[in-house]
TISE-426486 format. One record per residue (C-alpha): residue in one letter; x, y, z. Coordinates in steps of 0.25 Angstrom, whole numbers, plus 5000, padded with zeros to 4 digits. Layout:
% TISE-426486
pt rest: a&X: X&Y: Y&Z: Z
...
***
This chain:
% TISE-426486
pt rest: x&X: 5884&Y: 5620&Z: 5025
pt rest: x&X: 5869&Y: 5617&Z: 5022
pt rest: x&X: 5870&Y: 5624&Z: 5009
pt rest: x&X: 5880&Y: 5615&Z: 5006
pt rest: x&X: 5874&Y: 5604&Z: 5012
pt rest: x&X: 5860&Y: 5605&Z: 5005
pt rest: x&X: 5868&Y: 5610&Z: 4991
pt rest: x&X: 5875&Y: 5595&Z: 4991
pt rest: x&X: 5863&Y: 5586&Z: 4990
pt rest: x&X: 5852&Y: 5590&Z: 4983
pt rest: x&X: 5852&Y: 5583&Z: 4969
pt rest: x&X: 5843&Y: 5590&Z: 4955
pt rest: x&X: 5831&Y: 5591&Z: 4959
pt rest: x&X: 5831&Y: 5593&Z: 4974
pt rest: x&X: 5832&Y: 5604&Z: 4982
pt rest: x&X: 5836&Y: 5607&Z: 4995
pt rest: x&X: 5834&Y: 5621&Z: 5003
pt rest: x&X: 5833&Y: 5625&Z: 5018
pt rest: x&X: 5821&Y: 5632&Z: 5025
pt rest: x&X: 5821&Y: 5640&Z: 5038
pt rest: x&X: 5812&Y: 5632&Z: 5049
pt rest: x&X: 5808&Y: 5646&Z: 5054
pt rest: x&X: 5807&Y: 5657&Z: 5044
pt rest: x&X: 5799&Y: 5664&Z: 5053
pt rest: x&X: 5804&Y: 5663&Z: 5066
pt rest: x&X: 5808&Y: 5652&Z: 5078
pt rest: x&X: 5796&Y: 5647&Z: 5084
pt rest: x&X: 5806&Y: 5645&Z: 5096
pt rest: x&X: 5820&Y: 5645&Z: 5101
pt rest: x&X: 5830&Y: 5635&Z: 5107
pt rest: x&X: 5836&Y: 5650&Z: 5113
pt rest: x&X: 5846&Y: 5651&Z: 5104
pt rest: x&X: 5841&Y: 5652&Z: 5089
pt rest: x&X: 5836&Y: 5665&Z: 5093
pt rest: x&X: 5847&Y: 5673&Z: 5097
pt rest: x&X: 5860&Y: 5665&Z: 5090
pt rest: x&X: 5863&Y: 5663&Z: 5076
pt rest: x&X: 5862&Y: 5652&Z: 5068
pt rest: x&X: 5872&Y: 5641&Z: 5068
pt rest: x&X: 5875&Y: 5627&Z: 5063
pt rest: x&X: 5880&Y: 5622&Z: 5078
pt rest: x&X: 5868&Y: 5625&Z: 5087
pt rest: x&X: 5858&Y: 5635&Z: 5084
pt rest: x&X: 5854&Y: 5631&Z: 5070
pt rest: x&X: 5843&Y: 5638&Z: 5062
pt rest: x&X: 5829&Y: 5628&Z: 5060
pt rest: x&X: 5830&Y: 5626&Z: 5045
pt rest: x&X: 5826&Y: 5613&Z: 5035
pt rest: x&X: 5836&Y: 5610&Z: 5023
pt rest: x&X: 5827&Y: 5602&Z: 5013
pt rest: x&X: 5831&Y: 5595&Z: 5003
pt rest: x&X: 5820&Y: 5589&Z: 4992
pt rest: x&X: 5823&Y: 5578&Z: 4983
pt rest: x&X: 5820&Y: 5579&Z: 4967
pt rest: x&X: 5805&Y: 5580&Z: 4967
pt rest: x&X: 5806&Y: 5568&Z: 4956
pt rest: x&X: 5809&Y: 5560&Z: 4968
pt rest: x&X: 5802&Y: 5565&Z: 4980
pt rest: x&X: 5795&Y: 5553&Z: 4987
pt rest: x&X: 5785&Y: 5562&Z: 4995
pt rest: x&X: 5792&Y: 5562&Z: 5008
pt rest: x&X: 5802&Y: 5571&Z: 5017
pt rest: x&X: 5809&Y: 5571&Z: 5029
pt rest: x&X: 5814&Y: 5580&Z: 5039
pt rest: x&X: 5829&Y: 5577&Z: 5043
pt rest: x&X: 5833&Y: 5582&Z: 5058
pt rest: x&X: 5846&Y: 5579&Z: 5062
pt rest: x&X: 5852&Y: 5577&Z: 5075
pt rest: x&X: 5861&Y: 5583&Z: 5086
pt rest: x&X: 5857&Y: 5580&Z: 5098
pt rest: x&X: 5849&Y: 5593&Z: 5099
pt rest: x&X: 5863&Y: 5600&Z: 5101
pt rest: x&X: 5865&Y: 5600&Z: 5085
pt rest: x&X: 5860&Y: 5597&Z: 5070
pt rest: x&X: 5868&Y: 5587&Z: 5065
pt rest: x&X: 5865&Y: 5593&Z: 5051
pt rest: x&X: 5874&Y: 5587&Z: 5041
pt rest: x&X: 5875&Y: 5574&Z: 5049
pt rest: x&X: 5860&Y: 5571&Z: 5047
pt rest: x&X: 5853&Y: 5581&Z: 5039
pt rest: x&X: 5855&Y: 5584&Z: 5025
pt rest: x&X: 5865&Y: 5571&Z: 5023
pt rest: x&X: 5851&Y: 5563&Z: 5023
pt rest: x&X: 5846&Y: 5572&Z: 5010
pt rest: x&X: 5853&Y: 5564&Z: 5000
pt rest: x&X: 5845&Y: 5551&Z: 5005
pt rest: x&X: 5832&Y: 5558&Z: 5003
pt rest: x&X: 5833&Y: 5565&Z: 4992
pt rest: x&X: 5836&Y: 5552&Z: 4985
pt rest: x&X: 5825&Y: 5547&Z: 4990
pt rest: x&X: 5814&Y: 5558&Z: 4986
pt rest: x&X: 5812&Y: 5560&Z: 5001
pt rest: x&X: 5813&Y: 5577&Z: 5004
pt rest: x&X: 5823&Y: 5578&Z: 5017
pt rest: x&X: 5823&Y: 5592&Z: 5026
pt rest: x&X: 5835&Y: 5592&Z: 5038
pt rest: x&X: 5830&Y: 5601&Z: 5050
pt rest: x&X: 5840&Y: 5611&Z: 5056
pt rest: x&X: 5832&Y: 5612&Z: 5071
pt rest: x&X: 5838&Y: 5621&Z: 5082
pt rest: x&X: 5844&Y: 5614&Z: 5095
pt rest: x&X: 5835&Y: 5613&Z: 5106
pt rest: x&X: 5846&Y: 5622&Z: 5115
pt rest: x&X: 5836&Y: 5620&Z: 5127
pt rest: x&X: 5822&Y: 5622&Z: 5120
pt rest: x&X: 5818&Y: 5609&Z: 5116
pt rest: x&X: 5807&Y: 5610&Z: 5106
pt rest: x&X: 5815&Y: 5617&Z: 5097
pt rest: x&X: 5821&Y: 5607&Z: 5088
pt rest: x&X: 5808&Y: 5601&Z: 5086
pt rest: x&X: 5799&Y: 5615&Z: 5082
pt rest: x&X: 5811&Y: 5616&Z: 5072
pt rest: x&X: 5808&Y: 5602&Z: 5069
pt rest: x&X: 5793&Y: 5601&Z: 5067
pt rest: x&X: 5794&Y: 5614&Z: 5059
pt rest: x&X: 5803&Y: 5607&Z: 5050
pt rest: x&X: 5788&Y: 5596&Z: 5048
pt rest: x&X: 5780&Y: 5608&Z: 5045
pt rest: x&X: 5791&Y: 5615&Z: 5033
pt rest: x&X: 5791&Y: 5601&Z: 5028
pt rest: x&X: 5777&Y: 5598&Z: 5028
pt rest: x&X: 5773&Y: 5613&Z: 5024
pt rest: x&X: 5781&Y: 5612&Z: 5011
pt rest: x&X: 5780&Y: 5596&Z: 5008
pt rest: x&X: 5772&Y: 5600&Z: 4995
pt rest: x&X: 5782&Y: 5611&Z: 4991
pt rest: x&X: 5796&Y: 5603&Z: 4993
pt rest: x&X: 5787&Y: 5590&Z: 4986
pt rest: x&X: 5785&Y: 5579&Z: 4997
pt rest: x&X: 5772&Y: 5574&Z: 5005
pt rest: x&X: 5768&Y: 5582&Z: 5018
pt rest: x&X: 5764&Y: 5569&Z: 5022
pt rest: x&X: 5778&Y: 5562&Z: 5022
pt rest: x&X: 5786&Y: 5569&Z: 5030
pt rest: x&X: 5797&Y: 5564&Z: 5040
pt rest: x&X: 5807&Y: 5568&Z: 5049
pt rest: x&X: 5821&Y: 5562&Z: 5051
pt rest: x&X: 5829&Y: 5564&Z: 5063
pt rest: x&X: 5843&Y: 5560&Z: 5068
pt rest: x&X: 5845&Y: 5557&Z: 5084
pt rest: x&X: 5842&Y: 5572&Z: 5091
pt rest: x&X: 5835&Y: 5574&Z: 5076
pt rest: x&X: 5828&Y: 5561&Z: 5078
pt rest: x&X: 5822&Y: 5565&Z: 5091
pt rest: x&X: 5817&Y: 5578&Z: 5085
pt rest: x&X: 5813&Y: 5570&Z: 5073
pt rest: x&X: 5804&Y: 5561&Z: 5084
pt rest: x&X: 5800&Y: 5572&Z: 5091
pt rest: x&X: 5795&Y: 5578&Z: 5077
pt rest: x&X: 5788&Y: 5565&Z: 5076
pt rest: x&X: 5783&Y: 5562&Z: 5090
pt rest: x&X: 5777&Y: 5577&Z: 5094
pt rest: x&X: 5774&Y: 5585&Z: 5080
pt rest: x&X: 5762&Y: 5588&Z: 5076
pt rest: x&X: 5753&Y: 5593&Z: 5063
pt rest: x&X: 5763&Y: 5596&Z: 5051
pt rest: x&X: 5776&Y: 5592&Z: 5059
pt rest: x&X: 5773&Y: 5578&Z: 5063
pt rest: x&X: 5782&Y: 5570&Z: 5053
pt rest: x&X: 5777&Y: 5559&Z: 5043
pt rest: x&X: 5790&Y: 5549&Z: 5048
pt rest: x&X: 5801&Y: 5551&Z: 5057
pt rest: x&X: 5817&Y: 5544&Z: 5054
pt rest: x&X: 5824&Y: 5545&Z: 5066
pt rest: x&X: 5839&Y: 5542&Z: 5066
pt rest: x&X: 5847&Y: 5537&Z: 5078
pt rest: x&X: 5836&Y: 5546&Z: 5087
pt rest: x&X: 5835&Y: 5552&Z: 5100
pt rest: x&X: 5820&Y: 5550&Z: 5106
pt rest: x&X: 5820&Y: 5549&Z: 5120
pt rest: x&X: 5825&Y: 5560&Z: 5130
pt rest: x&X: 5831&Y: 5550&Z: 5140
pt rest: x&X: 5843&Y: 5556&Z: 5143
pt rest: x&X: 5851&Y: 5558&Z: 5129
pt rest: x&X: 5859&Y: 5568&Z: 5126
pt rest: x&X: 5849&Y: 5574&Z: 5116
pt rest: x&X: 5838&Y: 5575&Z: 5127
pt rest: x&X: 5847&Y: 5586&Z: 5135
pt rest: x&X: 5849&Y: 5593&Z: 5122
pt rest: x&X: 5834&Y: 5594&Z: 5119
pt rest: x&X: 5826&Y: 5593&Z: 5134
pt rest: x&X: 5836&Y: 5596&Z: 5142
pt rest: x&X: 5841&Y: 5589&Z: 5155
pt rest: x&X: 5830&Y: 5593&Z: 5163
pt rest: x&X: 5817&Y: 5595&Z: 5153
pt rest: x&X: 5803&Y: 5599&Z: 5157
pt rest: x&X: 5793&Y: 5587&Z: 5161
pt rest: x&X: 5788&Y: 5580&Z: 5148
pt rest: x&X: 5800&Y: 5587&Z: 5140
pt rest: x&X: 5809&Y: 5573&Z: 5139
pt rest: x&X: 5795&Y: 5563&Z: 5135
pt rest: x&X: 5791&Y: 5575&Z: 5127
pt rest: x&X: 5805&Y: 5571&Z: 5120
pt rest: x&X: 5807&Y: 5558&Z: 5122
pt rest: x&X: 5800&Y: 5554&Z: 5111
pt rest: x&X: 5798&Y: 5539&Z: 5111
pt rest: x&X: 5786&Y: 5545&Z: 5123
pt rest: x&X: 5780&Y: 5552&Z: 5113
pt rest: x&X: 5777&Y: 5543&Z: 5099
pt rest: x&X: 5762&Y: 5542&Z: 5096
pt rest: x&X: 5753&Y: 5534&Z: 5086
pt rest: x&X: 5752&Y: 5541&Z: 5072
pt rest: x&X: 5766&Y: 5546&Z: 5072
pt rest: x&X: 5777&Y: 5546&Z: 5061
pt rest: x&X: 5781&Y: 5532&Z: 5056
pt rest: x&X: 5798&Y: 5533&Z: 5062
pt rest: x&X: 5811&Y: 5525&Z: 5055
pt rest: x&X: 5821&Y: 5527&Z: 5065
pt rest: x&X: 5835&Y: 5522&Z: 5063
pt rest: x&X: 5846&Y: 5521&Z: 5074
pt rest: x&X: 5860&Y: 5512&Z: 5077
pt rest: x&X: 5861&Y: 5503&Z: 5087
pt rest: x&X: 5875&Y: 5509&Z: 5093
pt rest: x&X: 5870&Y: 5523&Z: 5095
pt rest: x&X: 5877&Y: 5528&Z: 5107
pt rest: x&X: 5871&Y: 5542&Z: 5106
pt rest: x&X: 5857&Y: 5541&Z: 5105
pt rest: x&X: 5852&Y: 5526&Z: 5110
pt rest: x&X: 5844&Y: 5517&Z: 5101
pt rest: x&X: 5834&Y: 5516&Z: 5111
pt rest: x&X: 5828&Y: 5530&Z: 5107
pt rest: x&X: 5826&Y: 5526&Z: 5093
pt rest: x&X: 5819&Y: 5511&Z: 5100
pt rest: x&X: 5812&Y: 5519&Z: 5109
pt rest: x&X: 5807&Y: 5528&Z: 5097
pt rest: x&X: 5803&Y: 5515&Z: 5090
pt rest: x&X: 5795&Y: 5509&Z: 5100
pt rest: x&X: 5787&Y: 5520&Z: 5103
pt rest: x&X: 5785&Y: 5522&Z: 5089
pt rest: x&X: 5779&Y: 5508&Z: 5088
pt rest: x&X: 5772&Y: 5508&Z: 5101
pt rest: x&X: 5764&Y: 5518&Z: 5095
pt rest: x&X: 5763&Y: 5511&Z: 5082
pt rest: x&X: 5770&Y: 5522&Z: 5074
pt rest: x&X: 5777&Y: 5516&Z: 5061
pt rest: x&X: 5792&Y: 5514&Z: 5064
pt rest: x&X: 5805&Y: 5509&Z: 5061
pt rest: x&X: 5817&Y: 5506&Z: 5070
pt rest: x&X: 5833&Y: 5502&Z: 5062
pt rest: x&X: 5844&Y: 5501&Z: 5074
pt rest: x&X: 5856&Y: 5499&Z: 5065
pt rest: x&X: 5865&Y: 5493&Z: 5074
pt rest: x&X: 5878&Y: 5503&Z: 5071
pt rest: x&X: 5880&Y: 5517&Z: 5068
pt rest: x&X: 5879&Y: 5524&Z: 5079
pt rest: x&X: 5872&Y: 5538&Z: 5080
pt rest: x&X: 5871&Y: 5548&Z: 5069
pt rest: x&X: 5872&Y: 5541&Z: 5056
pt rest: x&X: 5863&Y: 5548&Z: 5050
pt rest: x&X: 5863&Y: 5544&Z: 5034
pt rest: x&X: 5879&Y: 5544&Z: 5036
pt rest: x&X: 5887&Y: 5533&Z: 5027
pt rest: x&X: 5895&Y: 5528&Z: 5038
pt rest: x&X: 5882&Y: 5522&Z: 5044
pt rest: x&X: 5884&Y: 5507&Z: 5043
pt rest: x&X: 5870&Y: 5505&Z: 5040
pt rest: x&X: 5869&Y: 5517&Z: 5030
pt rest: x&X: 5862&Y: 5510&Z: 5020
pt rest: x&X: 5853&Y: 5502&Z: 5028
pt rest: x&X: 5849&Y: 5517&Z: 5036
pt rest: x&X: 5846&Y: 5523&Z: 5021
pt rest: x&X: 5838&Y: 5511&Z: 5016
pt rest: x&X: 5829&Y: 5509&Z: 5030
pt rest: x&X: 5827&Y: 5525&Z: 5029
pt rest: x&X: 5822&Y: 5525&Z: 5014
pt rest: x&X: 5815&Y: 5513&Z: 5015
pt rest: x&X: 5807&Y: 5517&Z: 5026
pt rest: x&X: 5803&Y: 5531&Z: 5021
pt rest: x&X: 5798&Y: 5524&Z: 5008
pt rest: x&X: 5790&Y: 5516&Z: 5016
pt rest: x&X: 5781&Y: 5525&Z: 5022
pt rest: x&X: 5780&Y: 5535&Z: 5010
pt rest: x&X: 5769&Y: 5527&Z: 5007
***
């Protein structure tokens, strides 16, 4: 499937290819990487899929793509290599991360996450963009990961933007807080978490997009996002579209398609100053 996947969209002169996150090993465990096999349901293997545009267009900037799931799964077609197209076109390099499910041990996703910063930042010269001009782009559960990449990453791993589409932010009793803290978490695990408590000055400038009818995760999360953002004079941009529910990713269906890609590409272009 990703073969296929990645063999579709590349156009002359790009290229697309898939790197192991760990070639030497997990740093840790969610407590089943370690002793089951691979699969494409619940226990997926860390990986990146990168696709590069023609190097007569690259812009100088890249993003890293995290899906959601609600930390149960990687909705991986849905809102990974779907968005290549609109990048590539663009000249902007796009990478989806492939994280492993939290299954209990929360800081996983995001040490597969951060790692992901460091691959990107470590090859920027080699696969042609800035160092210095590297986002991440996460989708609800993939938004909260993208926003805890934003909010606690440090050194080589702190990104240069975020984009969060339709995120989760606060632990406040969703769904996706039991899936990533658990019902009962340690002291300091759910602020730790929630991440509207913990946006500093000096952070990555945010585009965060949203619909007003989403019945799964709350626009409040993405307002709350915003405000602390701007409390903290951190560059940032709230759209609430007022339709489309949750999950429309880049999808066609989305009744403000158009407007979503425009808003995206207009903003990026305005901070690749």
């Amino acid at each position: 499937m990703l073969m296929a996947l990645s063999l579709a969209l590349p156009a002359a002169g790009q290229r697309t290819f898939t790197v192991d996150l760990w070639p030497d090993g997990l740093p840790d465990t969610n407590g089943r990487d370690l002793v089951r096999p691979y699969d494409m349901k619940d226990n997926y293997k860390p990986r990146l899929t990168v696709f590069l545009p023609d190097s007569t267009k690259a812009n100088g900037q890249a993003v890293l793509c995290i899906p959601g799931g609600g930390y149960t799964t990687v909705c991986y077609n849905a809102e990974g290599p779907v968005w290549a197209p609109y990048f590539l076109k663009r000249g902007i390099a796009i990478a989806v991360l492939i994280y492993r499910l939290p299954n209990g041990y929360t800081a996983v996703p995001a040490t597969d996450a951060m790692e992901a910063m460091r691959i990107l930042r470590r090859n920027a010269t080699k696969w042609g963009y800035s160092p210095h001009k590297i986002g991440i782009m996460g989708h609800s559960a993939g938004g909260h990961l993208a926003a805890t990449v934003a909010t606690h990453a440090v050194g080589d791993a702190r990104p240069d933007f975020q984009i969060l589409l339709y995120p989760v932010i606060t632990m406040g009793g969703t769904h996706t807080r039991y899936n990533l803290i658990g019902k009962d978490p340690l002291p300091g695990i759910a602020d730790y978490y929630s991440l509207e408590k913990q946006v500093r000055p000096g952070q990555a400038p945010a585009l965060i997009l949203t619909a007003d009818d989403d019945e799964l995760v709350p626009t409040s999360n993405a307002v709350g996002y915003y405000l602390a953002l701007n409390r903290a004079h951190v560059p940032a941009s709230l759209h609430i579209w007022p339709s489309g529910r949750h999950g429309f990713s880049c999808h066609k269906s989305f009744p403000w398609h158009d407007e979503e890609i425009r808003e995206i590409f207009s903003w990026l272009k305005s901070i690749n100053q």
